[in-house]
One Martini backbone bead per residue (centre of mass of N, CA, C, O) as a GRO file, in nm:
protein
  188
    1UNK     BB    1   5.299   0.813   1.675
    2UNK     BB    2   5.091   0.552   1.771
    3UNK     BB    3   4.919   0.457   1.999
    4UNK     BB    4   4.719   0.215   2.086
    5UNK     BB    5   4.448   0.359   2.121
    6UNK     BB    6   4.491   0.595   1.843
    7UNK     BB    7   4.471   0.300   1.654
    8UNK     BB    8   4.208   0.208   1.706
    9UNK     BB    9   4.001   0.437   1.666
   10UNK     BB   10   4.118   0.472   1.356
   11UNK     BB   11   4.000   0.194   1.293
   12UNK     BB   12   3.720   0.259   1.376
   13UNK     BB   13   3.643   0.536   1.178
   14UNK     BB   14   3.726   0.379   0.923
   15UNK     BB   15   3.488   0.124   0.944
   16UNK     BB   16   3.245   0.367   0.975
   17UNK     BB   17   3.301   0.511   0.687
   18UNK     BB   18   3.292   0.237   0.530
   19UNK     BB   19   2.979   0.155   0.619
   20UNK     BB   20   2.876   0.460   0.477
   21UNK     BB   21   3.021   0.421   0.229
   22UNK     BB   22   2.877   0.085   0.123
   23UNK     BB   23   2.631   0.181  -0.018
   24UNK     BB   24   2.710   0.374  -0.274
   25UNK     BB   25   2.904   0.127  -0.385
   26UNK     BB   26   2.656  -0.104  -0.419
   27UNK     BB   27   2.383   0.027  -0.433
   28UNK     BB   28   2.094  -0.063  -0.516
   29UNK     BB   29   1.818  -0.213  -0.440
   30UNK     BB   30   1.594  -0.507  -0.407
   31UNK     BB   31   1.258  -0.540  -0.279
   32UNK     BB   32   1.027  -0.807  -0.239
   33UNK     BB   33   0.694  -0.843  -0.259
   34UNK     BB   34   0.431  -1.034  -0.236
   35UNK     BB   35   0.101  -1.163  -0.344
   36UNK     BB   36   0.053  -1.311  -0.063
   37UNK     BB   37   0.120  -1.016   0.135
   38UNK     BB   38  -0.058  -0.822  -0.001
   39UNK     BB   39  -0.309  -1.017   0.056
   40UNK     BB   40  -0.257  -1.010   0.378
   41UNK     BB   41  -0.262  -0.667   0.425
   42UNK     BB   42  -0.542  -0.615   0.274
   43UNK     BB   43  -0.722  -0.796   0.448
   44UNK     BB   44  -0.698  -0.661   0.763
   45UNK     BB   45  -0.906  -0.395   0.613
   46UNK     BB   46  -1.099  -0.626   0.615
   47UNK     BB   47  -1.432  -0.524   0.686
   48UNK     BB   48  -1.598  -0.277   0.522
   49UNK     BB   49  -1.817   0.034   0.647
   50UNK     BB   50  -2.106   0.176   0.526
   51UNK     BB   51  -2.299   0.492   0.393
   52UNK     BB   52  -2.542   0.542   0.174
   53UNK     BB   53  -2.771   0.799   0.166
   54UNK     BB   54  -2.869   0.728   0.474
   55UNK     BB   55  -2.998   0.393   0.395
   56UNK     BB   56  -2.751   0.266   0.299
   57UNK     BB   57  -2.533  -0.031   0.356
   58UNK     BB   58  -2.214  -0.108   0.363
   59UNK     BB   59  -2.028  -0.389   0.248
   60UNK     BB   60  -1.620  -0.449   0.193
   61UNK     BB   61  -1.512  -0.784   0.113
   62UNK     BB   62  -1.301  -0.992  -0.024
   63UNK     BB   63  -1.067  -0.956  -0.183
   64UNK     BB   64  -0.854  -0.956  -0.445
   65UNK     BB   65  -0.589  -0.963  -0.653
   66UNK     BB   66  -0.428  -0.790  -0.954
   67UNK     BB   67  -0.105  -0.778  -1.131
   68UNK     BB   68  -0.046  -0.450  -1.344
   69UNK     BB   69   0.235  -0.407  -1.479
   70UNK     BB   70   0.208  -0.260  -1.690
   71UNK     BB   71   0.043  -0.001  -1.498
   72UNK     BB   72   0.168   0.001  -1.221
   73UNK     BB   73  -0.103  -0.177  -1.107
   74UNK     BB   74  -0.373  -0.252  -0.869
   75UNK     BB   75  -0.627  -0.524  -0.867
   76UNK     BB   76  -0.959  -0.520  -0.703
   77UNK     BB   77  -1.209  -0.766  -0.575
   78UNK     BB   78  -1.547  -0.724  -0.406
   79UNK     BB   79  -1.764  -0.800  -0.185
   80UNK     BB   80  -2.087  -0.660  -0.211
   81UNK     BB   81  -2.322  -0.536   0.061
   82UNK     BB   82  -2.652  -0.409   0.035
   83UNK     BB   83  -2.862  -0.208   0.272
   84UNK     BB   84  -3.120  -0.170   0.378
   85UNK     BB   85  -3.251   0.005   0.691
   86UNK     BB   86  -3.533  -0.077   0.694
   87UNK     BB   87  -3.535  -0.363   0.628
   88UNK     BB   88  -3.268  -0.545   0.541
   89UNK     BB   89  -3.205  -0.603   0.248
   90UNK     BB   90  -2.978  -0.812   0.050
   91UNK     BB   91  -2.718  -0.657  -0.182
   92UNK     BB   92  -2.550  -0.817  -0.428
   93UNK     BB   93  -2.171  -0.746  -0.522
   94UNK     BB   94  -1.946  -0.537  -0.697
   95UNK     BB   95  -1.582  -0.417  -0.643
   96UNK     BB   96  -1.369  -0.264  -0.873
   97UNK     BB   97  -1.011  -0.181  -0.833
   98UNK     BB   98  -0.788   0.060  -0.929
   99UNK     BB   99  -0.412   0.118  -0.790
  100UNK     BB  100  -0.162   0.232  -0.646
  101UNK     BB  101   0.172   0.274  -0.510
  102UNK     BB  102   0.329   0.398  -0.241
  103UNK     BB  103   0.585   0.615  -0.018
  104UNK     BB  104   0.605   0.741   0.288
  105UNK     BB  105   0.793   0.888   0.471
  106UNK     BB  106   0.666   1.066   0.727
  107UNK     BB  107   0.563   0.759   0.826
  108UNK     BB  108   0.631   0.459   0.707
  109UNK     BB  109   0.436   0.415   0.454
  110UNK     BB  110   0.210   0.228   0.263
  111UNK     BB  111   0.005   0.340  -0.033
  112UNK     BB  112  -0.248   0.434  -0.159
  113UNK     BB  113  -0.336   0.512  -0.485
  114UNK     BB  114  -0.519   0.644  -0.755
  115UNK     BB  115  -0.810   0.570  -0.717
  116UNK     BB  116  -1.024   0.382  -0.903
  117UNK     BB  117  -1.327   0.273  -1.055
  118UNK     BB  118  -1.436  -0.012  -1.242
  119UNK     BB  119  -1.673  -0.117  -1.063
  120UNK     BB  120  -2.052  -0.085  -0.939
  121UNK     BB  121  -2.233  -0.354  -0.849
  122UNK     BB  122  -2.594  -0.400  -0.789
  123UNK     BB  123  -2.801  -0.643  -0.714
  124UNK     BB  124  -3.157  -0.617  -0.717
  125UNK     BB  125  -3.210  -0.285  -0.824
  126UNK     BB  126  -3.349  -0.059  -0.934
  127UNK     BB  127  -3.241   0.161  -1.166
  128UNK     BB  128  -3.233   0.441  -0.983
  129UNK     BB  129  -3.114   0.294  -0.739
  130UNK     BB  130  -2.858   0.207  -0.890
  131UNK     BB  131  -2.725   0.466  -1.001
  132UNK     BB  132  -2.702   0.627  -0.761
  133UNK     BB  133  -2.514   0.444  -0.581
  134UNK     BB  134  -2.296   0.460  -0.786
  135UNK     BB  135  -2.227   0.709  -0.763
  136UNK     BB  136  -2.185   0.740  -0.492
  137UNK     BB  137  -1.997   0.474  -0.445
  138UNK     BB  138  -1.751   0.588  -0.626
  139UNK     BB  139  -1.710   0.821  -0.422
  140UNK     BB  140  -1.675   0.666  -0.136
  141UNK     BB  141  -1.425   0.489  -0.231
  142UNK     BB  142  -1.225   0.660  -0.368
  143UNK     BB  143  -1.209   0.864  -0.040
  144UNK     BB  144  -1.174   0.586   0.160
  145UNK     BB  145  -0.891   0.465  -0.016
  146UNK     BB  146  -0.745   0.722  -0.051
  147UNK     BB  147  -0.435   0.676   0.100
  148UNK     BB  148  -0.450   0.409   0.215
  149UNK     BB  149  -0.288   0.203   0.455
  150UNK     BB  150  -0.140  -0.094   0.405
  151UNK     BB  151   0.189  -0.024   0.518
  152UNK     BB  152   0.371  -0.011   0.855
  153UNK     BB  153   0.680   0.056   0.932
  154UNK     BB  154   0.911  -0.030   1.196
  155UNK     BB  155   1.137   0.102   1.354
  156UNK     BB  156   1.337  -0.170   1.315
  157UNK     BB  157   1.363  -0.114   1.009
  158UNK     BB  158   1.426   0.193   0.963
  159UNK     BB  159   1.680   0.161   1.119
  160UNK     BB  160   1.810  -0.088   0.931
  161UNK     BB  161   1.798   0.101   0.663
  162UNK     BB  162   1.927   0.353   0.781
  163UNK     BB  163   2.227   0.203   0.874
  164UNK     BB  164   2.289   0.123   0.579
  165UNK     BB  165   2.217   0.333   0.396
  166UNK     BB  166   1.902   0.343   0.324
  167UNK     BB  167   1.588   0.427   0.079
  168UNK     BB  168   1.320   0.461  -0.043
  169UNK     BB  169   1.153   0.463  -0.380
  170UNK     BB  170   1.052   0.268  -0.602
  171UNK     BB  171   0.778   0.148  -0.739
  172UNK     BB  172   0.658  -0.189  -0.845
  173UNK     BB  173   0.492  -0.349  -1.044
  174UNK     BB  174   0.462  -0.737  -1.051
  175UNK     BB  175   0.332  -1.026  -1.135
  176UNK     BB  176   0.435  -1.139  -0.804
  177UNK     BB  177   0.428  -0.798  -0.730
  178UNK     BB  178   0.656  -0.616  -0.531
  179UNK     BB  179   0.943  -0.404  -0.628
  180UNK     BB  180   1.174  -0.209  -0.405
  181UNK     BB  181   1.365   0.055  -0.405
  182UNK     BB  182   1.692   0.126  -0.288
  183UNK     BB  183   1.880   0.423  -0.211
  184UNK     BB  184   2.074   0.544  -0.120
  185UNK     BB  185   2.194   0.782   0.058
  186UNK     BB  186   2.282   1.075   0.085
  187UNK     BB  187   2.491   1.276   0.141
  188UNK     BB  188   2.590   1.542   0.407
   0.00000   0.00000   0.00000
């Protein structure tokens, strides 16, 4: 027989038990981030300054995005503005990325990937000097944007979704947004 403390522990351990083991029996779950979480999100990495061989200021602000369900990417629209150095005469342009996005466990960010260009046009420069910055411009684009961290989750949410037993599994790109998947944690 059971006294009453020990009746207690034993329900006490039973409904431990019950709420580790009610992530599996519950299954994946999906949490949805709005497009305009997003662009909330997108908004606070900009604006970029960079320099593009050595003479020229660069400068990407005004994000603007646009989600390709198909495609499970993200495209995002830029106003860029390039300046020389020399003079400081100011040429505006567009610099429009096409992105997946993914999640590092290891740090519980969420991250660009597979970063790309599809468009790096700059206004008003003769034809020699904008095929250069074209060509520099997309390689420094693509190399300073990917893996770029977009939201780093706190403390309190990873400790609260790992207490559920869930963790970020598969990251879908829809119409209205970002749905991710949370899959029970494996038995251990």
């Amino acid at each position: 027989m059971f006294n009453r403390m020990g009746l207690m522990q034993l329900v006490s351990l039973a409904l431990a038990l019950g709420l580790c083991a009610c992530a599996g029996l519950l299954g994946p779950r999906r949490v949805e981030v709005s497009e305009a979480r997003l662009q909330e999100l997108i908004d606070r990495q900009f604006p970029l300054d960079s320099r593009l061989l050595d003479v020229l200021d660069a400068t990407v602000a005004a994000p603007r995005l646009s989600m390709r369900p198909a495609t499970n990417r993200i495209g995002t629209k830029f106003e860029l503005t390039v300046s020389d150095r020399l003079f400081k005469l100011p040429h505006c342009g567009t610099l429009l990325l096409d992105y997946g996005v993914r999640f590092e466990a290891s740090d519980n960010t969420l991250r660009l990937t597979n970063v790309r260009v599809e468009r790096f046009e700059v206004e008003g420069l003769p034809v020699p000097l904008q095929r250069q910055i074209e060509h520099v411009g997309v390689q420094l684009a693509e190399r300073l944007l990917s893996e770029r961290v977009l939201y780093k989750m706190r403390p309190k949410d990873v400790e609260a979704m790992q207490g559920r037993g869930y963790q970020p599994a598969d990251i879908r790109v829809a119409p209205q947004g970002l749905v991710i998947t949370l899959l029970p944690q494996a038995a251990r």
